[in-house]
PATIMI-605728 format. One record per residue (C-alpha): residue number from 1; residue in three letters; x, y, z. Coordinates in nm, 3 decimals. Each point is the difference from the previous one (the first is absolute). Layout:
! residues N
PAVEX  pos  code        x        y        z
PAVEX  NUM   ala        X        Y        Z
...
! end
This chain:
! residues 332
PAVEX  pos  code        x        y        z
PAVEX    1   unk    0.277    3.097   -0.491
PAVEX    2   unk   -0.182   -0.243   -0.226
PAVEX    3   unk    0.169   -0.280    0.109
PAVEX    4   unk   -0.084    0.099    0.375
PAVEX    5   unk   -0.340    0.041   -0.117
PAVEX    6   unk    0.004   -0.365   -0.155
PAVEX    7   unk    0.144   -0.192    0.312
PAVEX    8   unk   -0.241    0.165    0.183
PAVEX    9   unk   -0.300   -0.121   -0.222
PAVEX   10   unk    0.155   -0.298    0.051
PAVEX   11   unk    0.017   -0.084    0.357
PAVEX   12   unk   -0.350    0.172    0.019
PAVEX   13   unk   -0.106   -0.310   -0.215
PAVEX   14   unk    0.149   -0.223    0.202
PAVEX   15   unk   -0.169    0.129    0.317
PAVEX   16   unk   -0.299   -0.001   -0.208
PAVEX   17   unk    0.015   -0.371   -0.010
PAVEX   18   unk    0.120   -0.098    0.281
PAVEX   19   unk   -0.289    0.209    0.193
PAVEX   20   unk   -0.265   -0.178   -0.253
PAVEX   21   unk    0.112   -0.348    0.052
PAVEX   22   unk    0.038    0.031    0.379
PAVEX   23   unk   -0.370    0.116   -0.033
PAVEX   24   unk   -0.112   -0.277   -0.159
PAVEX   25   unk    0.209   -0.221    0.239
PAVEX   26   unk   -0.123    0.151    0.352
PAVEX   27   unk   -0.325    0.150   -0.131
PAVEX   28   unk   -0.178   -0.294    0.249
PAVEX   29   unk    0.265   -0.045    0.258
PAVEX   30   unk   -0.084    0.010    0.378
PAVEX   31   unk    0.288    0.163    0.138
PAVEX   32   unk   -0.077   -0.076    0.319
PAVEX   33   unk    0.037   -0.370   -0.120
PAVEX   34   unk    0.283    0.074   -0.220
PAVEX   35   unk    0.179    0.167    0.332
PAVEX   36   unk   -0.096   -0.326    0.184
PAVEX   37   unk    0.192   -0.204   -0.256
PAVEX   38   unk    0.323    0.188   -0.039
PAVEX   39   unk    0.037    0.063    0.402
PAVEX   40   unk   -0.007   -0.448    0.008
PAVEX   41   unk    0.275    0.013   -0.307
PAVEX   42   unk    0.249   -0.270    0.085
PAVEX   43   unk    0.354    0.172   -0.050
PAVEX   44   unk    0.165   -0.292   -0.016
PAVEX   45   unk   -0.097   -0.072   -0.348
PAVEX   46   unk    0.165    0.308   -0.125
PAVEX   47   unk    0.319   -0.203   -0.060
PAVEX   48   unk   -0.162   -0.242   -0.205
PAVEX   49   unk   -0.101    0.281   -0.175
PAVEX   50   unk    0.348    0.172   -0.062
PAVEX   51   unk    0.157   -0.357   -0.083
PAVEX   52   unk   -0.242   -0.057   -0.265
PAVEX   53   unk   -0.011    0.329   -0.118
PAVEX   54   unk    0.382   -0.009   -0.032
PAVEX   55   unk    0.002   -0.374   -0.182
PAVEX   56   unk   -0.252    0.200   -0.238
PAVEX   57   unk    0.206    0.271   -0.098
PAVEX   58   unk    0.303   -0.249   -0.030
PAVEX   59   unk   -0.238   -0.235   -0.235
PAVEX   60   unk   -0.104    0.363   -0.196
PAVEX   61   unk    0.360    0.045   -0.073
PAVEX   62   unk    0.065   -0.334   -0.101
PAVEX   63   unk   -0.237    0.035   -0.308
PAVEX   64   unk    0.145    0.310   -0.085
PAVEX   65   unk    0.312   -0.148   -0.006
PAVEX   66   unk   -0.129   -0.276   -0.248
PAVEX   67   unk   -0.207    0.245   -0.194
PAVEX   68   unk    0.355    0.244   -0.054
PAVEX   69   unk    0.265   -0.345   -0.051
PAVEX   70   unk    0.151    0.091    0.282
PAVEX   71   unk    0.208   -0.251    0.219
PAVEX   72   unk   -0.256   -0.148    0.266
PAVEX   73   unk    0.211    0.052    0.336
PAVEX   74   unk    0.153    0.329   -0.133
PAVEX   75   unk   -0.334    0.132   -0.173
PAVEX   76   unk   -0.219   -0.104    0.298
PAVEX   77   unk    0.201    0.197    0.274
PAVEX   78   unk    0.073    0.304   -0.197
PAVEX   79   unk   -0.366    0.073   -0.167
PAVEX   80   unk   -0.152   -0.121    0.387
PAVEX   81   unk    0.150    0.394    0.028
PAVEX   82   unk   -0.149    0.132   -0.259
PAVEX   83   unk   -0.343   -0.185    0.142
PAVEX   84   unk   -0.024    0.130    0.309
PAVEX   85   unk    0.094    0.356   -0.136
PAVEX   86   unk   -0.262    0.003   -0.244
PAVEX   87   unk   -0.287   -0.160    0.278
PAVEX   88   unk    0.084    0.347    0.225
PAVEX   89   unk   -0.040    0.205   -0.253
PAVEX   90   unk   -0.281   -0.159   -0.121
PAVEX   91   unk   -0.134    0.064    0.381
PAVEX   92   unk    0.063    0.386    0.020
PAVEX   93   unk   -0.083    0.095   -0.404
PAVEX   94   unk   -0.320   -0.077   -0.159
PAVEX   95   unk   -0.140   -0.153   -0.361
PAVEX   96   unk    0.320   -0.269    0.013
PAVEX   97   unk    0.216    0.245   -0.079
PAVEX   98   unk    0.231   -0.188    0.243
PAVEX   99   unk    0.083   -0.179   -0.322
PAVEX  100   unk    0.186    0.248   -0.122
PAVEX  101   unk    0.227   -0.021    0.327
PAVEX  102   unk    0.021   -0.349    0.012
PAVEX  103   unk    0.128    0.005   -0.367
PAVEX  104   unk    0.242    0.270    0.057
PAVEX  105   unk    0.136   -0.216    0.329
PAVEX  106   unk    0.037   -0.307   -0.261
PAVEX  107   unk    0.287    0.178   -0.206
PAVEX  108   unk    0.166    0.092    0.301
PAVEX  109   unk    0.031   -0.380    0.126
PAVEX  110   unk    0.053   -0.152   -0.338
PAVEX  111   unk    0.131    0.096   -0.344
PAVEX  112   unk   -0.292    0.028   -0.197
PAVEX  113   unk   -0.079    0.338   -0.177
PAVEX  114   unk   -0.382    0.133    0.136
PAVEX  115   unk   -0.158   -0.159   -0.333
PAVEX  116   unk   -0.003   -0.300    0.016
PAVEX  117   unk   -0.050    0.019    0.401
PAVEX  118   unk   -0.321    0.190   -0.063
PAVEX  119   unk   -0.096   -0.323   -0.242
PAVEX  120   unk    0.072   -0.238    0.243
PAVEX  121   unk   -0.225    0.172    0.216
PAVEX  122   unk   -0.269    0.040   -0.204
PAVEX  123   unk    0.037   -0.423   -0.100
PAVEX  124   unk   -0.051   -0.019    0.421
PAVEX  125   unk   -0.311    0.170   -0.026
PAVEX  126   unk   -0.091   -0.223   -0.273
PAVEX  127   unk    0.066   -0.303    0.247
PAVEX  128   unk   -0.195    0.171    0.288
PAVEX  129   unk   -0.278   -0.018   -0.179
PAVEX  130   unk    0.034   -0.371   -0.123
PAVEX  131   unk    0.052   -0.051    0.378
PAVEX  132   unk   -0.371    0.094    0.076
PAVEX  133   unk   -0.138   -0.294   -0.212
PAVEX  134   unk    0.222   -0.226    0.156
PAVEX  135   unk   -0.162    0.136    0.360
PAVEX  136   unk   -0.343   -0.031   -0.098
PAVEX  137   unk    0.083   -0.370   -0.105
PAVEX  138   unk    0.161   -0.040    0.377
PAVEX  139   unk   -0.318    0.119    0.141
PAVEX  140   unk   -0.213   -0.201   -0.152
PAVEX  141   unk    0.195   -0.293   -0.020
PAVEX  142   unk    0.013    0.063    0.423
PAVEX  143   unk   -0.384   -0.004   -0.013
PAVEX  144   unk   -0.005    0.390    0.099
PAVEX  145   unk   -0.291    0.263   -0.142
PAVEX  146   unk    0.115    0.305   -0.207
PAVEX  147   unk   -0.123    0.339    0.035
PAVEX  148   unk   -0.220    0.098   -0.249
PAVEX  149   unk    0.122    0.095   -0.294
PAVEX  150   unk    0.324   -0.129    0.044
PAVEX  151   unk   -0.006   -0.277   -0.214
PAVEX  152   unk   -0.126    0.239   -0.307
PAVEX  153   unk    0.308    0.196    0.101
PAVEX  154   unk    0.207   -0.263   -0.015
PAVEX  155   unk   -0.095   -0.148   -0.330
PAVEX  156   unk    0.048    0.400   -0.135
PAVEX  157   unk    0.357    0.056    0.140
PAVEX  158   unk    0.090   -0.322   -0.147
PAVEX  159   unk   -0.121    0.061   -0.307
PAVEX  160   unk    0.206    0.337    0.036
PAVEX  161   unk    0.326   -0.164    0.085
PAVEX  162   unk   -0.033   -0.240   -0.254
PAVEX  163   unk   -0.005    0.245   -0.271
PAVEX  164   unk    0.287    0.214    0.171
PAVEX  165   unk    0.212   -0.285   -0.020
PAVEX  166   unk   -0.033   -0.115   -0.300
PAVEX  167   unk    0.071    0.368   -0.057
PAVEX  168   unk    0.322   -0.032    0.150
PAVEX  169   unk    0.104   -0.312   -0.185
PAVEX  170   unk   -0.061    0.084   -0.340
PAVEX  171   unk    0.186    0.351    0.122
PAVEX  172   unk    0.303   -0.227    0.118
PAVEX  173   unk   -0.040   -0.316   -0.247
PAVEX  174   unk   -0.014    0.229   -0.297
PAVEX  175   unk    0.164    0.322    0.083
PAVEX  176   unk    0.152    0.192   -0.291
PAVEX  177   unk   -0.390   -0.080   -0.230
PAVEX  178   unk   -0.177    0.174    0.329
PAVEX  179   unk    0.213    0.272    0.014
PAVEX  180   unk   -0.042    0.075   -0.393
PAVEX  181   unk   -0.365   -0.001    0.075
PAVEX  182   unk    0.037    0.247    0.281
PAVEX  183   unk    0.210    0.191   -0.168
PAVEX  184   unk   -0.253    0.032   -0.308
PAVEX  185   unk   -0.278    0.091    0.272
PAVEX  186   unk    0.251    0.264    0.153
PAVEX  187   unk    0.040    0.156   -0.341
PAVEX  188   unk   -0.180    0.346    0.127
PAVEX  189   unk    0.261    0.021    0.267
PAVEX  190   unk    0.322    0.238   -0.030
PAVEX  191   unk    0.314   -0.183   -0.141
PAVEX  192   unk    0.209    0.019    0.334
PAVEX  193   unk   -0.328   -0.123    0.215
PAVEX  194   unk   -0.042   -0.268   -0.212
PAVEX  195   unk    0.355   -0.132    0.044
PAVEX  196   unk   -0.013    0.012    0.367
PAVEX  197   unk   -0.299   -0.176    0.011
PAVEX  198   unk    0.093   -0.260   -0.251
PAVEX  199   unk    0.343   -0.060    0.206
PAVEX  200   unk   -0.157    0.003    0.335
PAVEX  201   unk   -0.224   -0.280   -0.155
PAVEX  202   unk    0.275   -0.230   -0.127
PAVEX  203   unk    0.194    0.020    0.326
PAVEX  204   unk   -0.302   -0.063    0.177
PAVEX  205   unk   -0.027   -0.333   -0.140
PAVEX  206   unk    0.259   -0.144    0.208
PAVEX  207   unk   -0.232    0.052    0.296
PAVEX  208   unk   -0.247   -0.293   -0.123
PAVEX  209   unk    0.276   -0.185   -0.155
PAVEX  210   unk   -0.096   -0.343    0.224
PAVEX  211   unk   -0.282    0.006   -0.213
PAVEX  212   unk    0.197   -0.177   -0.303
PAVEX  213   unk    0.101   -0.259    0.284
PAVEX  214   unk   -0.334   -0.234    0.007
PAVEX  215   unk    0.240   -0.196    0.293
PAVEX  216   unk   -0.046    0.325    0.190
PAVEX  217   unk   -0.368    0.039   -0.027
PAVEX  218   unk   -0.005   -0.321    0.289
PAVEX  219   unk    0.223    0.236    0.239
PAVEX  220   unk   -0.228    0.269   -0.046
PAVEX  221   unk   -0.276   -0.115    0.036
PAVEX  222   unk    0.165   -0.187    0.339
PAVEX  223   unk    0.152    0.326    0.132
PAVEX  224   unk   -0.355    0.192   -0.033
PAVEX  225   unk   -0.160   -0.285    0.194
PAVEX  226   unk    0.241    0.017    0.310
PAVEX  227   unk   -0.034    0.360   -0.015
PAVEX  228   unk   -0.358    0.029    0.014
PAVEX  229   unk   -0.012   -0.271    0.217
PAVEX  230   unk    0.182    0.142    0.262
PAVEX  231   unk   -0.182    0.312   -0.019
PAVEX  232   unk   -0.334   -0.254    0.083
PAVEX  233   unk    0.176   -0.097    0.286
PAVEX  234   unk    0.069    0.332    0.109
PAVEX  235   unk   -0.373    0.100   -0.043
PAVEX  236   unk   -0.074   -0.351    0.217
PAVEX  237   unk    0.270    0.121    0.258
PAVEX  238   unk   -0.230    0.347    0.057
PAVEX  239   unk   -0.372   -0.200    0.016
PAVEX  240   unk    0.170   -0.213    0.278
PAVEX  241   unk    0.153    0.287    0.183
PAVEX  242   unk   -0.375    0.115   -0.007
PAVEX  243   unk   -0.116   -0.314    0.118
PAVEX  244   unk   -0.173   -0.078   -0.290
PAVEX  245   unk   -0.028   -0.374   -0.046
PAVEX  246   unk   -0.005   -0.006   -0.407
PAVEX  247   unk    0.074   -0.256   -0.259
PAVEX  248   unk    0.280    0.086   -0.228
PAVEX  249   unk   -0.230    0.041   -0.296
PAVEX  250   unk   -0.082    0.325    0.189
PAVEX  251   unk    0.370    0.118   -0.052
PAVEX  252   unk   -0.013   -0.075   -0.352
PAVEX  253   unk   -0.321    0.145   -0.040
PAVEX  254   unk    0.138    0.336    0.136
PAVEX  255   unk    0.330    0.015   -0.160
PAVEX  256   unk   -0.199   -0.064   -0.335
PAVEX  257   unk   -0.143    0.352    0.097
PAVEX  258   unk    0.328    0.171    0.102
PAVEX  259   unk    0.175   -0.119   -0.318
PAVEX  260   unk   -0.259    0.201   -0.228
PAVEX  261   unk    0.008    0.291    0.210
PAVEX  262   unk    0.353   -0.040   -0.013
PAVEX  263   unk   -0.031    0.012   -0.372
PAVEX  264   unk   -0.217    0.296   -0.035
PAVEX  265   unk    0.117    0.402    0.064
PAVEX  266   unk   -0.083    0.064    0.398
PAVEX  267   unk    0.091    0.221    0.304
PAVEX  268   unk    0.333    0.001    0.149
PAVEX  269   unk    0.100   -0.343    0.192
PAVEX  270   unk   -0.348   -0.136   -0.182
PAVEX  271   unk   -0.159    0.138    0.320
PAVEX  272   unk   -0.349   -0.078   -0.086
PAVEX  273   unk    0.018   -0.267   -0.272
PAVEX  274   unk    0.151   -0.210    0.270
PAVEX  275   unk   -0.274    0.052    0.269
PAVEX  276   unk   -0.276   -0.093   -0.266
PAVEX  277   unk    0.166   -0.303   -0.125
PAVEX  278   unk   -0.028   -0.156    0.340
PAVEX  279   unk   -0.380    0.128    0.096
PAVEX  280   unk   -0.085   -0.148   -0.376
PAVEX  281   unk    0.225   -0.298    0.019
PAVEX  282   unk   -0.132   -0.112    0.320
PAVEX  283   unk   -0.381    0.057   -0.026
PAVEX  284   unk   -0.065   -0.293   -0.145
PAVEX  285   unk    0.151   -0.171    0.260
PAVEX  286   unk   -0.232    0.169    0.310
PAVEX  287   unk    0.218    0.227    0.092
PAVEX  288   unk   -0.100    0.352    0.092
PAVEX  289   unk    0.147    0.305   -0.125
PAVEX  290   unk    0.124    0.105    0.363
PAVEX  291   unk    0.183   -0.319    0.024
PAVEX  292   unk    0.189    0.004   -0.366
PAVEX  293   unk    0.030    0.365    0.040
PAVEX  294   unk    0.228   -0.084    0.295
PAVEX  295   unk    0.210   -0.266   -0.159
PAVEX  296   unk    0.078    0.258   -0.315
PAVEX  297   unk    0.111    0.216    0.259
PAVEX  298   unk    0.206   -0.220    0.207
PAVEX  299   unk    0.139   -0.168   -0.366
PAVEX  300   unk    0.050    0.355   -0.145
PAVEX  301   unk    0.179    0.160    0.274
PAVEX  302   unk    0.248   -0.273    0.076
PAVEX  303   unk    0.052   -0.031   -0.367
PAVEX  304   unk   -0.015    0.363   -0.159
PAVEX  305   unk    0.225    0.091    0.332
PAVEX  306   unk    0.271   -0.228   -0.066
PAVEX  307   unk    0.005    0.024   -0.360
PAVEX  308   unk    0.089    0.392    0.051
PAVEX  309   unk    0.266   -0.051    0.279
PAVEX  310   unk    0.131   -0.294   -0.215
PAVEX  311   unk   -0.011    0.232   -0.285
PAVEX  312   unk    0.106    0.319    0.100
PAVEX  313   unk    0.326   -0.193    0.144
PAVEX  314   unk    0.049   -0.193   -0.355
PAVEX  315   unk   -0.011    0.341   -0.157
PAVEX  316   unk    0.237    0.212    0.231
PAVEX  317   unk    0.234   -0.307   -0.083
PAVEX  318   unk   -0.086    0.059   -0.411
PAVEX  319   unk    0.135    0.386    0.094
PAVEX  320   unk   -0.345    0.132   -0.019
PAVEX  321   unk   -0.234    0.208    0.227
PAVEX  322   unk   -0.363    0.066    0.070
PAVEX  323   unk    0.043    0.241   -0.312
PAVEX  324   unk    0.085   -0.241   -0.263
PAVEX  325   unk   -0.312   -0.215    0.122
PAVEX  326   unk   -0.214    0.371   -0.070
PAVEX  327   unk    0.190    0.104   -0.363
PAVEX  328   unk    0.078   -0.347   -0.108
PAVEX  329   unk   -0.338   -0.013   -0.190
PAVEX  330   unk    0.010    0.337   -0.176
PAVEX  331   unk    0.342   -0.078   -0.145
PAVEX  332   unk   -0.088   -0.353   -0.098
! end
C-alpha cells in the first residue's frame, strides 16, 4: 500500500512539473498563431529528424561503450538497446526514473553487474553537463545571443560537473583510501548494510574506469560532441520544418536549454521542460512563443514517438514488457 502510495506521489510530481513548465512556456502563446504554424509544418523534414535522432542515440552508446571498456563495434550496437529502452521509459515515467530502466536494460546486453552500470551512468551525467559549456562557447563563438540567465547557468553547472568529476576520479584513481573513508562515515550503519554498500561501491568503480586512461579523455570528449551535435541538428531539422529561417547558433542555444532540463527531475517524456527550452532559447533570436512552441511540438512528437516505438521493440527483444518499464524503479 505504501509503495502504491509513493509511485503515486511520484507521478503526481511529475505532472506537477510538467504542467508548471508548459505554463511558463505557453503562458503568451497565440494559439491561433501557433495553429497557423503547425498546419504549414513541412513533413518532409521528419526524416531528417529520425536519421539524426538515430545517429544520436548510436553516438550516446558509443560513449557508453568507452566509459564501460567495452569493445567499440560490439559495445556500440548492444548498449544502442539499452539506449533506446531507457529514452521510452524515460517518456512514459517521470523524475528520470527511466534511469533505472535504462540501467537494468544495460546488464541484459552486456556483462556488467548493475554497479558499476549505474556509475557509468552517473559519469554521463557528469559529461552532459560539461557539454553545456561547450554549447554556450558554440553560440557565442557563432555570434548568437543567449537567453538570460543562461550564461550564469552555465558557468554554475560547470562549476558542478567539475567538482563531480573530480569526485569520480579520486573515487576511481584512489579507490581502496575512499572507500576506508566511507566506510568510517558509514560507521552508524548496521554491519550487513555497510558491506553491501561498501561492495556495491568497489564494483562500481569499473563503471568510470576510462577515467585512469588520460588517452580516453580525447574520445570522450569527441563522442559527447557528435552526440550533442546531432541532437543540434535535429533541433535545426524542426525550425526548418516550421519554416523558420534561423542561424545554427539558435540550435545550440536551445539544446543548451534541453540539456539542463534534461539534467534536472521533470514530468514524464520532459513534456514541459522541452516546450520552454525552445520559447527561452529562441527569444533572443525574435522569435515568438507561438512559433517555438510549434517547433517543440513538431521536434517532441517525432522524437518522444519514435524513441517509445524504438524502445518498446528493443525491450520486448530484452524479454521485457510494459511492466518491467513500471516496477523496474522500485526494485532498483
Amino acid at each position: 500500500m505504501a509503495s502504491r502510495a509513493r509511485k503515486h506521489a511520484i507521478f503526481l510530481i511529475g505532472v506537477a512539473l510538467s504542467g508548471v513548465f508548459l505554463w511558463l512556456a505557453a503562458r503568451d502563446v497565440d494559439m491561433a498563431q501557433l495553429s497557423r504554424a503547425l498546419a504549414v509544418a513541412d513533413l518532409r523534414w521528419a526524416l531528417a529528424v529520425l536519421a539524426l535522432l538515430a545517429g544520436f542515440c548510436l553516438a550516446k552508446a558509443w560513449r557508453w561503450a568507452l566509459l564501460l571498456g567495452l569493445p567499440v563495434t560490439h559495445g556500440t550496437l548492444a548498449l544502442t538497446r539499452a539506449v533506446l529502452v531507457g529514452y521510452a521509459a524515460t517518456s512514459l515515467l517521470p523524475l528520470q526514473l527511466g534511469e533505472v530502466v535504462r540501467a537494468w536494460a544495460a546488464t541484459r546486453v552486456v556483462e556488467r553487474s548493475l554497479a558499476p552500470i549505474v556509475v557509468s551512468i552517473a559519469l554521463e551525467r557528469v559529461l552532459d553537463l560539461f557539454a553545456v559549456l561547450a554549447v554556450l562557447a558554440a553560440v557565442l563563438l557563432l555570434g548568437g545571443p543567449l537567453p538570460a540567465g543562461l550564461l550564469e547557468a552555465g558557468w554554475t553547472l560547470g562549476a558542478v560537473s567539475l567538482v563531480l568529476l573530480a569526485a569520480l576520479v579520486v573515487y576511481v584513481a584512489f579507490t581502496d583510501q575512499t572507500l576506508r573513508v566511507i566506510a568510517r562515515l558509514a560507521a552508524p550503519l548496521p554491519a550487513r548494510t555497510r558491506e553491501i554498500l561498501l561492495d556495491q561501491l568497489r564494483r562500481g568503480s569499473a563503471g568510470a574506469a576510462s577515467l585512469r586512461r588520460p588517452a580516453m579523455w580525447f574520445w570522450l570528449a569527441v563522442s559527447s560532441l557528435v552526440q550533442w551535435a546531432l541532437m543540434a541538428a535535429c533541433i535545426g531539422a524542426s525550425f526548418a520544418a516550421l519554416g523558420l529561417d534561423l542561424p545554427f547558433a539558435a540550435a545550440a542555444s536551445v539544446l543548451g536549454l534541453t540539456i539542463i532540463g534534461m539534467s534536472l527531475p521533470s514530468g514524464p517524456g520532459y513534456v514541459g521542460s522541452i516546450q520552454l527550452a525552445f520559447t527561452l532559447g529562441l527569444a533572443p533570436f525574435a522569435v515568438e512563443p507561438g512559433p517555438a512552441i510549434a517547433a517543440s511540438v513538431f521536434y517532441h512528437l517525432l522524437v518522444c514517438g519514435s524513441l517509445i516505438v524504438a524502445g518498446l521493440v528493443a525491450l520486448h527483444r530484452l524479454g521485457g514488457t510494459l511492466r518491467t518499464i513500471v516496477t523496474a524503479p522500485e526494485s532498483g
